[in-house]
N, C-alpha and C positions, 0 to 999 in steps of 0.2 A: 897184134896189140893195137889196142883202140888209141887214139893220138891223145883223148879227153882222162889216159889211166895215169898219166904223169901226174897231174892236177886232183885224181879221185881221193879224198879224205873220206876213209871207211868209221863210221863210228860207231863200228864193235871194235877197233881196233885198238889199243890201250896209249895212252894219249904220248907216253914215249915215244915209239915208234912213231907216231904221225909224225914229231917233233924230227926225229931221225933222219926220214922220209922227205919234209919239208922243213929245214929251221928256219926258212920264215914265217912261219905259219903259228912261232912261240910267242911273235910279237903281238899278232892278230890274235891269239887266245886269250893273251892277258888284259889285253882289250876289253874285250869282251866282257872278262869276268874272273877268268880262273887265273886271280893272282898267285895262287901257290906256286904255279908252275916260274915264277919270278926266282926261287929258291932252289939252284941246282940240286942240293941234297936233297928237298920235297919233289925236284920231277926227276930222278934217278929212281926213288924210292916207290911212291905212289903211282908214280908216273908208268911205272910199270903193269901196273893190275889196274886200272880206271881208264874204262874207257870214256870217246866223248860223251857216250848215253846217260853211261852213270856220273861223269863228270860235271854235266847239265842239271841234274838230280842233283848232285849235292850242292851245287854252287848257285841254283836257283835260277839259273837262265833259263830261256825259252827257247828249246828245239829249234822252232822255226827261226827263232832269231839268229841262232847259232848258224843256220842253216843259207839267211839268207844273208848276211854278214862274207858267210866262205863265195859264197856264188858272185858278191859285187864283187870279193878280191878275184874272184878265176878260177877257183876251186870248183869242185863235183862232188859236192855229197854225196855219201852212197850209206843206206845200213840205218839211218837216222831211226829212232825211235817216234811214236806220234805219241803226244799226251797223255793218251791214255792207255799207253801199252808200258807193260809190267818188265824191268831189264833181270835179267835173270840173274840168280846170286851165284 
């Protein structure tokens, strides 16, 4: 196991899980942008099918931002989408 897989935030992964995975990582999203995930019932719910790709897409932030955001906290992005790539339904 890679030492840097503890830290990897996969974003095909549905943004539960990440949460699951890392709960602190609910602080630094909401930050960010994705205040829904502030409302346990909206991140049990949605939180399950959205991942960060399309979670980006709907809430209007920018990939890289999202991306460079995780890396000052210590994170490893992995899976990110680039602008002009299509997430699949």
């Amino acid at each position: 196991m890679n030492p840097t897989d503890d830290f990897a935030v996969d974003f095909n992964q549905p943004v539960k899980t990440l949460i699951d995975d890392h709960p602190d990582l609910l602080a630094l999203l909401v930050e960010i942008g994705f205040t829904p995930l502030e409302d346990p019932i909206l991140r049990q719910s949605i939180g399950q099918f959205v991942t960060l790709n399309r979670g980006a897409k709907i809430a209007g932030v920018s990939v890289a931002f999202i991306c460079q955001q995780l890396i000052y906290n210590g994170y490893q992005p992995i899976g990110e989408k680039k602008n002009n790539e299509k997430e699949a339904y």
